[in-house]
N, C-alpha and C positions, 0 to 999 in steps of 0.2 A: 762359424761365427754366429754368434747370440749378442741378444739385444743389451745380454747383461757386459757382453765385453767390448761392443762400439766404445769408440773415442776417434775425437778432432785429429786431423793431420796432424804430427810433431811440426810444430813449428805456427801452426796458423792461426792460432789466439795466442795473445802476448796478454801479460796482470794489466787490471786499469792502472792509469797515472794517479798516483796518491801525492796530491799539493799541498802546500801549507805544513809541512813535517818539520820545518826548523831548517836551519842554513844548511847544514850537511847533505840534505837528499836533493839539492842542487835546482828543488821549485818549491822553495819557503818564501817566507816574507810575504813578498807579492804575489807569489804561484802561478808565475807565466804571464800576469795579466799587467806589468807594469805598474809607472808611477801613474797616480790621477788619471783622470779624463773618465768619457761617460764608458768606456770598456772596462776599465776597472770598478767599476760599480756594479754590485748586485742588482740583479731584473735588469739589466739590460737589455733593450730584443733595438735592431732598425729593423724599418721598413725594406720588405724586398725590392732592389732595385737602387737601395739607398749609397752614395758612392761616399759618405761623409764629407758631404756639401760639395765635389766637383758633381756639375751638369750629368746628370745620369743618363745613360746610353740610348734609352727609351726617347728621352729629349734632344738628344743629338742628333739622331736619325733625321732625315727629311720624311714628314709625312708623304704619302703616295695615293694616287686614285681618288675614285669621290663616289659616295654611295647616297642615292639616291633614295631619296625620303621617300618618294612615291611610286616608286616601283611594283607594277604589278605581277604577282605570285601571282604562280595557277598550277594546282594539281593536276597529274600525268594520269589520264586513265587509258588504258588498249580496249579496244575492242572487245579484247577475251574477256576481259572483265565485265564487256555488257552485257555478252550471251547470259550471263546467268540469271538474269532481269526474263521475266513473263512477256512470251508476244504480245503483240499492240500494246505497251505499256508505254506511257510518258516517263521518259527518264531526263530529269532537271537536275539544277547543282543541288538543290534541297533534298530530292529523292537520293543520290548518290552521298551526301553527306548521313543522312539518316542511317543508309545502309553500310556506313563506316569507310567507304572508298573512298574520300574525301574531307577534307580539314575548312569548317564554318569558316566564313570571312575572306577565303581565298575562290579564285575563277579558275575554270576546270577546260581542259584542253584534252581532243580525243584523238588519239593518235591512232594507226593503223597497222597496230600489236596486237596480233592473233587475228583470229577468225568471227564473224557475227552472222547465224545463221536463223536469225526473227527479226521480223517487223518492228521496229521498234521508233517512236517520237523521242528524237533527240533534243533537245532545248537547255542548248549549254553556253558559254562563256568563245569557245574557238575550237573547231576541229580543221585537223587537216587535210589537203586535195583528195588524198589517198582516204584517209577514213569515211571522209562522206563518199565518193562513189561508191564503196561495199556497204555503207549502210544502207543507201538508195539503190544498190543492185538486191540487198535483203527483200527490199519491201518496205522501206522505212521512209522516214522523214528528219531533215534538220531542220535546226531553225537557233543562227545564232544570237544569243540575247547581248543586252548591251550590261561591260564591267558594275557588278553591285558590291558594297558592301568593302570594300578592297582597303586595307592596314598598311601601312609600308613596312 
């Protein structure tokens, strides 16, 4: 088998529908689309969703839940991620956003994923029980700051 003698499964492409042919090819006249109305009209498009004027499904549904304008976001950092920070270094949400580990305008939370094996000044938004004791078993220090800068 060569590329010169591929072909479609028998049977799997059918000819396009040719309309408007005159009475005999059995979609003349109106070619499927009927008398008047806005579907028989060229450029036709509805909107998605559109049920031609019954209540559209979207609108029937009961809305659900409530989302909360002010909701504070806070980027997930591990521990591993801090080793790789210089001992005795202050590490803040500004230093952590500079170094790409973190997203401007959100409060950063340290969780106690991987290992931290330096001294290191923490001064973040929230860590947890677990993270601050291995960073204070390092050698280190927390210190958490209060929510800045926070978007909903």
């Amino acid at each position: 088998m060569t590329l010169a003698n591929l072909a479609p499964q028998e049977g799997s492409r059918k000819p396009k529908k040719r309309v408007g042919r005159g009475p005999g090819s059995g979609h003349g006249k109106t070619s499927g689309r009927g008398h008047k109305g806005a579907k028989a009209r060229s450029g036709y498009q509805s909107k998605p969703g559109f049920e031609g004027g019954q209540m559209p499904l979207q609108r029937r549904l009961p809305k659900r839940g409530f989302n909360n304008i002010f909701r504070k976001q806070y980027e997930i950092i591990g521990l591993g991620q801090l080793d790789a920070f210089e001992a005795g270094q202050e590490i803040s949400t500004e230093t952590l956003v500079a170094a790409g580990l973190a997203k401007a305008g959100n409060g950063v939370k340290i969780l106690a994923n991987g290992e931290i094996s330096k001294a290191l000044t923490v001064k973040v938004e929230k860590v947890s029980g677990t993270a601050r004791e291995l960073i204070e078993k390092a050698g280190g220090t927390v210190v958490e700051t209060a929510v800045s800068g926070q978007q909903g």
